[in-house]
Structures are given as C-alpha cells and as structure tokens.
TORTOR-552933 format. One record per residue: residue in three letters; x, z, y of N, C-alpha, C in turn. Coordinates in steps of 0.001 Angstrom, whole numbers, plus 524288, in hexadecimal, padded with zeros to 5 digits. Layout:
<sites>
ALAXZYXZYXZY;...
</sites>
This chain:
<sites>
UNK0DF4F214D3EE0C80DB89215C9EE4F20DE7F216DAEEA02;UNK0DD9521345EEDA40DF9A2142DEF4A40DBDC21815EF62E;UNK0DEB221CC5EF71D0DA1E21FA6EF7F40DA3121F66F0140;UNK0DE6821B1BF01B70DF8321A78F08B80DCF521756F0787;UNK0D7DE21388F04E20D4A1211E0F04880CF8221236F063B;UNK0CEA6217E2F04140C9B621AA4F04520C6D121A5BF0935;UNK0C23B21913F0ABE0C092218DBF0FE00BC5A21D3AF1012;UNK0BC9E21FA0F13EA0BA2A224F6F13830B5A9224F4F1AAF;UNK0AEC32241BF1A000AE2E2243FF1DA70AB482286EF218E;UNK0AC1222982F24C60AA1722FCDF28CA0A50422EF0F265C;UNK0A16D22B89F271409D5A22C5AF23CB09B02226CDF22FE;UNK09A0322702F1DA4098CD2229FF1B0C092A921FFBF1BD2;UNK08EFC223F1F1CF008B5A221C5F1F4708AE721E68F24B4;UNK08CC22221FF270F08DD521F5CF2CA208FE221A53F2C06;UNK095AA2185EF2949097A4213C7F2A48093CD21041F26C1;UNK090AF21218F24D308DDA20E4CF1F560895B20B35F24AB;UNK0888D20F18F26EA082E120E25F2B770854C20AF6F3092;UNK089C520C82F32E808CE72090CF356F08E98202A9F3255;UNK0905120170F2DDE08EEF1FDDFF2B2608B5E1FAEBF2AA4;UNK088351FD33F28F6083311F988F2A25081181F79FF2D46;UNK0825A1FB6AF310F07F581F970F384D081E91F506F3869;UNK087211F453F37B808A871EEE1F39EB088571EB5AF36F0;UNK085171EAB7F31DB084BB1E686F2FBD07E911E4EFF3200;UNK07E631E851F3728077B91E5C0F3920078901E121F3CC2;UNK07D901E17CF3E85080A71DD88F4301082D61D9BCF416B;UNK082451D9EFF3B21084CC1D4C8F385E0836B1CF90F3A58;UNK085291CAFEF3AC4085881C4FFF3CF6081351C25AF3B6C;UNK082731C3D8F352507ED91C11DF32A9079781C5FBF2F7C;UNK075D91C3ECF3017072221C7F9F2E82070AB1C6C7F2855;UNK06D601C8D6F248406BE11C973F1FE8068031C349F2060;UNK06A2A1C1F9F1976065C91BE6BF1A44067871B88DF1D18;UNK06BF01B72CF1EFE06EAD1B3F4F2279072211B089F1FD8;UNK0714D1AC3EF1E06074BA1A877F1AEB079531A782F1DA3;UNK07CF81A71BF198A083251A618F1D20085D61A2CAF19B3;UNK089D11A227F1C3508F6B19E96F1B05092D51A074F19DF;UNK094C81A08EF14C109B0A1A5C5F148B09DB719EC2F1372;UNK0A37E1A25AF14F40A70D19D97F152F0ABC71A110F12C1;UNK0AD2119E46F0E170B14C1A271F0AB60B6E419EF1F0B8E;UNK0B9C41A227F0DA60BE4F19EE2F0D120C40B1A1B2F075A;UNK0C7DA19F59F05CB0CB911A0E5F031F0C8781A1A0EFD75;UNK0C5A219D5BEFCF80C1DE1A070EF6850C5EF19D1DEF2F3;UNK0C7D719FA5EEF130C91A19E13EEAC70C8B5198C1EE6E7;UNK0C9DE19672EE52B0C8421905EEE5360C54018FCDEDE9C;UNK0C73B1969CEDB5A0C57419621ED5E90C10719737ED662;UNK0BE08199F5EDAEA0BA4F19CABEDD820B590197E4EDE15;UNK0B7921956EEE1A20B4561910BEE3FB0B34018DB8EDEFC;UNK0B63018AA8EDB960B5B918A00ED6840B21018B93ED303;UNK0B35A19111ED30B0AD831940DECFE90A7ED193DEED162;UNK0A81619303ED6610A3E1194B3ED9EF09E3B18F9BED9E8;UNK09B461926DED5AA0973118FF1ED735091B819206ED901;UNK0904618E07EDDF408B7A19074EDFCD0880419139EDF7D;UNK084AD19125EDA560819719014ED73A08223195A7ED472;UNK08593196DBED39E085C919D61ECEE308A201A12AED1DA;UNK08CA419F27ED47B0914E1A2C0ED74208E9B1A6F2EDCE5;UNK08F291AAA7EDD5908CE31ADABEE008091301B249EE39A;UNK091F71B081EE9140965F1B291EEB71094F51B839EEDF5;UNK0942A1BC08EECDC091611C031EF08A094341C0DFEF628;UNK092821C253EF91B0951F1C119EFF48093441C7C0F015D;UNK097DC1CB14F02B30968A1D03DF0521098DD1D195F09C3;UNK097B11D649F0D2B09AF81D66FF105A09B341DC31F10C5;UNK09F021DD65F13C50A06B1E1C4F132909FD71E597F18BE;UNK09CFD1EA0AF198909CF11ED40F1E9A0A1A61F06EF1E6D;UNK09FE21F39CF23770A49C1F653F25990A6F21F871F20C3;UNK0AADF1F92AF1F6B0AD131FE57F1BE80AC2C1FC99F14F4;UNK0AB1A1F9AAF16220A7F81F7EEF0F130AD2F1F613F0BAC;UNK0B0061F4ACF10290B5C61F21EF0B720B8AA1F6BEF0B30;UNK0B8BE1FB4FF0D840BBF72006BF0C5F0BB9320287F0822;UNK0BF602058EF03E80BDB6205D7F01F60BC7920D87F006D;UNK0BA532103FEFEEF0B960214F0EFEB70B5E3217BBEF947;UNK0B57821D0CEF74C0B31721EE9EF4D60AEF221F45EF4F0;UNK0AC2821B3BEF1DB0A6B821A8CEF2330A34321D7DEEC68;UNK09E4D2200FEF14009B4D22239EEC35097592202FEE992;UNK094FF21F2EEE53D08EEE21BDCEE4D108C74221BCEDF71;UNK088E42210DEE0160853F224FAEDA510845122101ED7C9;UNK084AD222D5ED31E0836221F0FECEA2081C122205EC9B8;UNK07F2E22018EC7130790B2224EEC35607A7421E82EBE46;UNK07BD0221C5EBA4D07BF421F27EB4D80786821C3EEB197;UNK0799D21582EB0B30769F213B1EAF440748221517EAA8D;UNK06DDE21617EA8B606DCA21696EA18306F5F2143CE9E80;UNK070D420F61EA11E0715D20A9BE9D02077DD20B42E9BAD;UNK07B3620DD8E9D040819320DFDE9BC207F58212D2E9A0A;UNK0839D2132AE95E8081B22182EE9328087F1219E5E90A2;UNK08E2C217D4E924F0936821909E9226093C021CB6E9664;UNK097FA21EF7E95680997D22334E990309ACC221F1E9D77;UNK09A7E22415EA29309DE12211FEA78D0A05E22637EAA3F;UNK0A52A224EDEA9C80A7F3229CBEAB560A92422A99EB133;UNK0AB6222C05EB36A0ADBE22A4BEB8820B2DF229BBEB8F2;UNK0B28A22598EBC1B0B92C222B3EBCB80B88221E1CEBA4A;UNK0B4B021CE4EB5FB0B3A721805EB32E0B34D212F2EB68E;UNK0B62E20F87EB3870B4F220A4EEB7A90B060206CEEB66A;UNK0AE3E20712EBAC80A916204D6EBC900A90B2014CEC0B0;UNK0A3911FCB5EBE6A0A3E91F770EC2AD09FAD1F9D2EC545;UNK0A1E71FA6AECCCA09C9C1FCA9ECF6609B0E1F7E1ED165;UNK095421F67AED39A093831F3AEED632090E51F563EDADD;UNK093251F68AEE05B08EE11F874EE4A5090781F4A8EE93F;UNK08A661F405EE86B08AA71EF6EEEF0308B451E9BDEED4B;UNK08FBD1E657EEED00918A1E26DEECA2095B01E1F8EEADF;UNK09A9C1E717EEAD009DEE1E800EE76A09E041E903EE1B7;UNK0A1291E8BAEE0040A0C21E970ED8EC0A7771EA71ED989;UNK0A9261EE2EED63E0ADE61F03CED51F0ADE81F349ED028;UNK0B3191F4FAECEAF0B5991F90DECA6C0B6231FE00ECD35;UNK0B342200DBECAE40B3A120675ECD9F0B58920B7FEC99D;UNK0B80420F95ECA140B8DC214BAEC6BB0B455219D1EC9A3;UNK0B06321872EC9A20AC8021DE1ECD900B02B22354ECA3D;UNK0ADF8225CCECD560AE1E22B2EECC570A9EA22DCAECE83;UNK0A7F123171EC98C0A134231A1ECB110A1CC2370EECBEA;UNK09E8B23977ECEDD09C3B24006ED0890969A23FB0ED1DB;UNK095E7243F6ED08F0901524685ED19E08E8324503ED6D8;UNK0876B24324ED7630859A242D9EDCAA082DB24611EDDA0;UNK0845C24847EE0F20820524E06EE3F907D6824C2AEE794;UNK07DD4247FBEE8E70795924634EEC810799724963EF293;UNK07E78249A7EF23507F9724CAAEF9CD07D3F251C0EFA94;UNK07D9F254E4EF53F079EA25B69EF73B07C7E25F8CEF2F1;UNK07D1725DF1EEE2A07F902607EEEADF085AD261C7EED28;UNK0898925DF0EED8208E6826080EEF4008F89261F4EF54A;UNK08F35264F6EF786090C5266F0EFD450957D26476EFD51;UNK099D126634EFABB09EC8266AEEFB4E0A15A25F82EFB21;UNK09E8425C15EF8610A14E256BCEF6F60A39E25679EF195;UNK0A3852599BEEFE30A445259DDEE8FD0A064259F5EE6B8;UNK0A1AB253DDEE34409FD5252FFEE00F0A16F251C8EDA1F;UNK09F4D25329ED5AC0A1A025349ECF7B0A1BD24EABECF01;UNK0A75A24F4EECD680A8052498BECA6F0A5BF248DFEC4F2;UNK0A213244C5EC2200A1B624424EBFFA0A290240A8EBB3E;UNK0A59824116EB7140A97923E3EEB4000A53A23AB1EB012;UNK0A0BE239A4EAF4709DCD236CDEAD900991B2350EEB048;UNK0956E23198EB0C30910822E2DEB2C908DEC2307BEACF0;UNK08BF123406EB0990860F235E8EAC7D0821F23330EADF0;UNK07DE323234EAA75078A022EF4EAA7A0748F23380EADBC;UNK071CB231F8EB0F406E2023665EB36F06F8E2387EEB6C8;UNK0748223859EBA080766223A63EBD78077A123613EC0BA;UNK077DC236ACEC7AA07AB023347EC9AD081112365EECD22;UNK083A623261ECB85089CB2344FECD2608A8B23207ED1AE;UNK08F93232CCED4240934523023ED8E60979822D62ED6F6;UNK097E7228B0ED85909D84224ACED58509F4B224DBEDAE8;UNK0A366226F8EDAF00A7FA223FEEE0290AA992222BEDE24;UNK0AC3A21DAAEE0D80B00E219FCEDEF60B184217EBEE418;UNK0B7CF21527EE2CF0BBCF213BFEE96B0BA4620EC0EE7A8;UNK0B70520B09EEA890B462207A0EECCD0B35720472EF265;UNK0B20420178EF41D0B0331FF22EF8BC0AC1720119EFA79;UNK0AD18201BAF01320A88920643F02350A36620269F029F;UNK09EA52029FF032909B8320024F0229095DF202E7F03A8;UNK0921220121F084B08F25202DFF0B27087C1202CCF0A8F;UNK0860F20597F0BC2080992041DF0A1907D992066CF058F;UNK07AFD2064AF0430077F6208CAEFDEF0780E2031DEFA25;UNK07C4E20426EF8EF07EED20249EF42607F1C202E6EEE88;UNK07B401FFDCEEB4E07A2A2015BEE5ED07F3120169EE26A;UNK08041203F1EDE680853320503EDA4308592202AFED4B3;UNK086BC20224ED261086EA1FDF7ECD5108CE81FFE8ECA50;UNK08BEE203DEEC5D3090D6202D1EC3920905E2016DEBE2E;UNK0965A1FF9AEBC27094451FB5EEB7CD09A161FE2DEB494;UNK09A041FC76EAF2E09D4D1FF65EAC0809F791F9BCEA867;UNK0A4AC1FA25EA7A70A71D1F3F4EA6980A6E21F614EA021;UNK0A5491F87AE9DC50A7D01FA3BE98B70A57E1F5B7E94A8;UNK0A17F1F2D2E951809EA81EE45E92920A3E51EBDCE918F;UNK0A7EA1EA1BE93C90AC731E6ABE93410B23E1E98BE91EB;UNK0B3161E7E2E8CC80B7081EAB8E8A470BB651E7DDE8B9B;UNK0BB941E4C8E8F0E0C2141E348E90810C1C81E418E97C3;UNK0BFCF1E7F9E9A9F0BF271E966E9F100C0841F0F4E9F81;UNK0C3F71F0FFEA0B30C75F1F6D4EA0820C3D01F9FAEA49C;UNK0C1221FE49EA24B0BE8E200DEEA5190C15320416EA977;UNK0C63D20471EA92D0C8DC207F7EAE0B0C78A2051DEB01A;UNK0C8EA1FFEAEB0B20CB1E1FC9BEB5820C6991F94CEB677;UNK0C3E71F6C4EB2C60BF2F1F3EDEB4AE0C1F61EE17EB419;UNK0C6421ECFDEB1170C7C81E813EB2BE0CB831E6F4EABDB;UNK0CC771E25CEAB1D0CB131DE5DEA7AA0D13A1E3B9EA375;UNK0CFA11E319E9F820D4911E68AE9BC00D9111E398E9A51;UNK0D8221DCA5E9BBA0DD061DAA1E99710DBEF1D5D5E9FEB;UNK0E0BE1D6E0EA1EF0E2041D33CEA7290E11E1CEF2EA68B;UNK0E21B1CB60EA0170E0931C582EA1430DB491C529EA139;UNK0D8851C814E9EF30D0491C7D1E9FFF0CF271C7C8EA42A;UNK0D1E21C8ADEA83E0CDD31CB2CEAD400CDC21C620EAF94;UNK0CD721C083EAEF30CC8F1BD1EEB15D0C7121BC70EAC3E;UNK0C6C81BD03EA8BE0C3F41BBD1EA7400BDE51C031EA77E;UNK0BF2A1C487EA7770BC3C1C969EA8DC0BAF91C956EAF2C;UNK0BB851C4E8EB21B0B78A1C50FEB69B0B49F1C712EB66F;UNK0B1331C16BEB4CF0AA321C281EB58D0A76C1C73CEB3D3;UNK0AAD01C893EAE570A7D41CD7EEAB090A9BC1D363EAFD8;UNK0AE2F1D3F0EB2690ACE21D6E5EB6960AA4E1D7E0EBA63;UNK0A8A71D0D5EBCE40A4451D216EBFED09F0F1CF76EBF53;UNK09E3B1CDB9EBAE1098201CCE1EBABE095BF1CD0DEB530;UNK099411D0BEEB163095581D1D4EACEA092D91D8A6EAC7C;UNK091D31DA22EA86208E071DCDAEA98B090961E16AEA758;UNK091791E716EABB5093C81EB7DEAB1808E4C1ED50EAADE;UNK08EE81F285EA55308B531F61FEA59408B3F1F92CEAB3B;UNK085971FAE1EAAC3086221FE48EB12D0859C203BAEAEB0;UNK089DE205DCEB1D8088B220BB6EB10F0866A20E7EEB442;UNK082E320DA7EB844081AC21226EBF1B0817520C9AEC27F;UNK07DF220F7AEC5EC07C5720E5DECA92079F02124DECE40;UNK07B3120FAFED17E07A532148CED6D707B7F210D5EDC3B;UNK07C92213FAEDFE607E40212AFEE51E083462137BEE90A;UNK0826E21225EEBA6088A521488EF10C0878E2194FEF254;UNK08A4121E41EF2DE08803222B3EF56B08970222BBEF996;UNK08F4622131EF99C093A122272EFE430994222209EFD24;UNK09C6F220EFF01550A1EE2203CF00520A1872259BF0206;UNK0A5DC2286FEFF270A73B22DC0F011E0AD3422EE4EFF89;UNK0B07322E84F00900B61F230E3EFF1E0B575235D6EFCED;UNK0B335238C0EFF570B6DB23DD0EFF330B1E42418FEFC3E;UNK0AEBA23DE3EF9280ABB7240FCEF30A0AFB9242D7EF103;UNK0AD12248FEEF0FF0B17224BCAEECDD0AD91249BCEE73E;UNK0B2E324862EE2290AF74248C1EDD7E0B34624B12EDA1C;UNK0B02625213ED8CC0B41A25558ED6C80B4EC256C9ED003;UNK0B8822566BECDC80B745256D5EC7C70B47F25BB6EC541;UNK0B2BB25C9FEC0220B21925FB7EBE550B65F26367EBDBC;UNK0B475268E0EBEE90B8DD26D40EBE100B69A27227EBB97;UNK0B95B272DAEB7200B8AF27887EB3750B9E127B3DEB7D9;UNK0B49627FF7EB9240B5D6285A6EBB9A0B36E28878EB543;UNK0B66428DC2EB7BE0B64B291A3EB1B40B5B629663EB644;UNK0B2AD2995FEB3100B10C29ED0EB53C0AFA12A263EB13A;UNK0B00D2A80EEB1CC0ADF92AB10EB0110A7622AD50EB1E4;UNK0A4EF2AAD5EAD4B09FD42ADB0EAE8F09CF02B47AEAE71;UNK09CDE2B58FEB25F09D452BC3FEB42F096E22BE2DEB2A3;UNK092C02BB90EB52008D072BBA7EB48308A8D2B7D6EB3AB;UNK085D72B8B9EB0690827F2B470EAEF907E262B317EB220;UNK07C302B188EB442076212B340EB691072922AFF0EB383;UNK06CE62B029EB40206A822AB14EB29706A972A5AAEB2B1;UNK06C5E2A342EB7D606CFC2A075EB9780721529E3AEBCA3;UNK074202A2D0EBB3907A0E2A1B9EBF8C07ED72A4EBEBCE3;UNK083A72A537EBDDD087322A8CAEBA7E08C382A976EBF7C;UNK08DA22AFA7EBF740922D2AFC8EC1590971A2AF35EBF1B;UNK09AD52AA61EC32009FCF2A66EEBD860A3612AA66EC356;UNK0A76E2AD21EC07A0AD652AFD6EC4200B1132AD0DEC0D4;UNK0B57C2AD75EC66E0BABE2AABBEC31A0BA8B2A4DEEC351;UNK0B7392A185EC4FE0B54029C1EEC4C20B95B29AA3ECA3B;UNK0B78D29D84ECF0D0BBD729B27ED2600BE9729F7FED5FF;UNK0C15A2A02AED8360C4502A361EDAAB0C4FE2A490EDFF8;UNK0BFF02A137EE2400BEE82A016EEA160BB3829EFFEEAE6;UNK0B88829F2CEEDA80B38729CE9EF0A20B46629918EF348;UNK0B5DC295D9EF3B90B8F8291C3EF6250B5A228C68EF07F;UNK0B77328D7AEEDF20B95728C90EE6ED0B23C28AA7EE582;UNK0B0DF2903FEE6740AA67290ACEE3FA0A7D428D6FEE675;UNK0A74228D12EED730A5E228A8CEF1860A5892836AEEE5C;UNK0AA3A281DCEEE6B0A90327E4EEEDBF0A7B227B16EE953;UNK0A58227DC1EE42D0A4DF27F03EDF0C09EDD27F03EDFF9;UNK09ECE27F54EE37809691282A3EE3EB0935D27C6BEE2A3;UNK094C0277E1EE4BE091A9272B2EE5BE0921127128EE082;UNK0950E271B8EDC0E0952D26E35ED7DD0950E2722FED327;UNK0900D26DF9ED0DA08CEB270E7ECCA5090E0270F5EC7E2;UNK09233275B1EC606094C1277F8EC184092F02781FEBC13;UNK094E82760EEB788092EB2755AEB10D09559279E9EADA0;UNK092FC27D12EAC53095BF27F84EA83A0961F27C3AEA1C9;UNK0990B27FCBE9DCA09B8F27CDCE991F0971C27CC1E977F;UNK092B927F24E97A208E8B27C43E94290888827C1EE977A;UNK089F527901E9C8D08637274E4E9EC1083A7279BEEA380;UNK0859B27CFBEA4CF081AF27F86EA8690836F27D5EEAD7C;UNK080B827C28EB2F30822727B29EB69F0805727D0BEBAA1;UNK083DF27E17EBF4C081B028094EC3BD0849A28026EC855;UNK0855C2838BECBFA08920283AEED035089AE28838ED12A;UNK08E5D28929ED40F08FF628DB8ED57008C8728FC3EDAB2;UNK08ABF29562ED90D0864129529EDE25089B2297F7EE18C;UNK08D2929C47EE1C508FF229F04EE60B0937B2A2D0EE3C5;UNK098042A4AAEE7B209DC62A6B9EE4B709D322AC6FEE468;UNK09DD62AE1CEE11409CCF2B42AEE1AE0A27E2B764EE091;UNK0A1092BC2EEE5520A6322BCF3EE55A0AA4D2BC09EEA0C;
</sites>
C-alpha cells in the first residue's frame, strides 16, 4: 500500500458538487449520438470483436475520480450467503462502472451521532441484520453510487487472498470465469464517503474492580488511571463476559 498515494479532500462534499457543476458545460449533452475513434487497439482484440454480441462500455472520468483514496461504502448482509465473511477477506466489489479485488475492513456505522470523537469499532465479522462500514484503498468515485460485493469461494482453483488464478498457467484460461461468471453476493449497500482519516479501533480487554452495584449501573475502580483515558472511552459501547452492555456514563473521583 502507497500510502503518498492517498488523496485526502478539505471536504468531500464540496469537490463532489464542484464536479458535477462542470459536467453541466459538457460539449456534448445526454442523449447525443457520437463517433469514438479508437486508435492503438490490439489486433487479437479487433479479431474477437463482434458487433452483434460484443459490447464495449465507454466511461469518463470527473475531476479527481482517477485518484486514488480510502473509500467508504455500508453494506448489509445478504440472507442468501449464509458462510462467514470476515474482514480483510477478498472480495469482488462492484460500484459505479468499476469492478475490482478488494480486502474491506469493516466497522460499525454510527450514522454521524453515536461517535463524537471519530472512533469507530472495528468489526472482525459481517453479521446478518446489521449494517457495517467497508473501507477499502480504491478509486475515488462520485455521486450516490450503489455497492455490490461478491465472494469467489464457488471456485476452488481461485486463491481467496489474492482473488487471482492458484496455478499461473490457468489464468489465461480463468478469464472469463473472473469477469463474467457468477460470484455469490455477500452485501450491498452504497458510497458513504472517501474519508482517510476514519479512525477504526480494535477491540480492547479493560478489567476493573467492581466497588458498587446499583440497579442499573455499577461502580468499576482501577479500570483506568486519568480522566483523559475515561473521556475518550465514554462514545463506545462496552460488552461484559457475559453479554451486558452499556457505556461509561462519568469518572468518579
């Protein structure tokens, strides 16, 4: 990962809305038949190419769209996959008119009110009933943009790290089955936002001594050693060993 790559913008709405304005001044308007003229095409290419079943998609690209940066999308577990999906797993995403090999790494969606601070839990599995955050280092990509991810495991000679063929002489023959047969889908969702600088923080054992019980609440000492510590402990909801959950309401002491 180039992380002197990363494109990071003052604000992502703004340039998304500046973007678009420029494509109102475009030459050619929607709807407008044209002439592409391809030069340097390949000659095994032209060969293959028939016009009758061959289908060339033609895109273009706005300001900033070929950069590339940490992009976020939510995504919602399909019923129909019913294998585990961990995070870091390699997955075929589909958003927009790209299609790639991606490793997401998923966290909790707070929906912009739960975390003050920008921390958010990382979460090490894609539970059913919940919707998560996949960031993944991607092409930045503009607009309300639907999500599509797909799981290669149907094909036992396709290496799930990598997304690509397990023995080097197949992969001329493992084309097509990479890009046009049929990956289970695991999730769908949308673009939220490119954001760099999502914190996504792991799970961490705190241990305390419990001092008082109350009905509803309990005093834990010995858990941390500053207010500094507690402060930023307060936004993210806490599990005890056998399922109770809550948050820290204030430091006493």
């Amino acid at each position: 990962l180039d992380y002197g790559r990363i494109f990071q913008f003052p604000s992502y709405k703004r340039a998304q809305r500046r973007a678009q304005e420029a494509t109102e001044d475009a030459p050619v308007l929607p709807g407008t038949y044209v002439t592409l003229v391809l030069s340097n095409v390949p000659a095994e290419v032209v060969a293959d190419w028939n016009p009758q079943t061959t289908l060339w998609p033609v895109f273009g690209l706005l300001p900033h769209e070929h950069k590339m940066s940490m992009v976020n999308f939510t995504v919602t577990r399909s019923s129909e996959y019913e294998e585990p999906v961990r995070s870091k797993d390699r997955l075929l995403l589909q958003y927009g008119y790209r299609r790639l090999w991606v490793n997401p790494v998923f966290s909790e969606h707070t929906h912009g009110s739960k975390s003050t601070n920008g921390v958010h839990k990382f979460t090490r599995f894609l539970q059913h009933g919940h919707t998560e955050v996949a960031s993944c280092y991607v092409p930045i990509q503009f607009g309300p943009v639907h999500a599509l991810f797909f799981h290669p495991q149907s094909f036992d000679h396709v290496c799930l790290d990598t997304g690509k063929p397990q023995v080097a002489s197949d992969a001329e023959d493992l084309t097509p089955i990479l890009t046009g047969a049929r990956h289970p889908l695991v999730g769908t969702g949308a673009l939220l936002g490119v954001d760099p600088t999502r914190i996504v923080a792991k799970r961490v054992l705190l241990t305390g001594e419990v001092f008082k019980v109350h009905q509803r609440s309990a005093v834990v000492r010995f858990m941390f050693f500053n207010r500094e510590d507690i402060t930023w402990f307060k936004p993210i909801q806490l599990h005890t060993k056998y399922g109770r959950t809550g948050h820290i309401r204030e430091p006493v002491g």
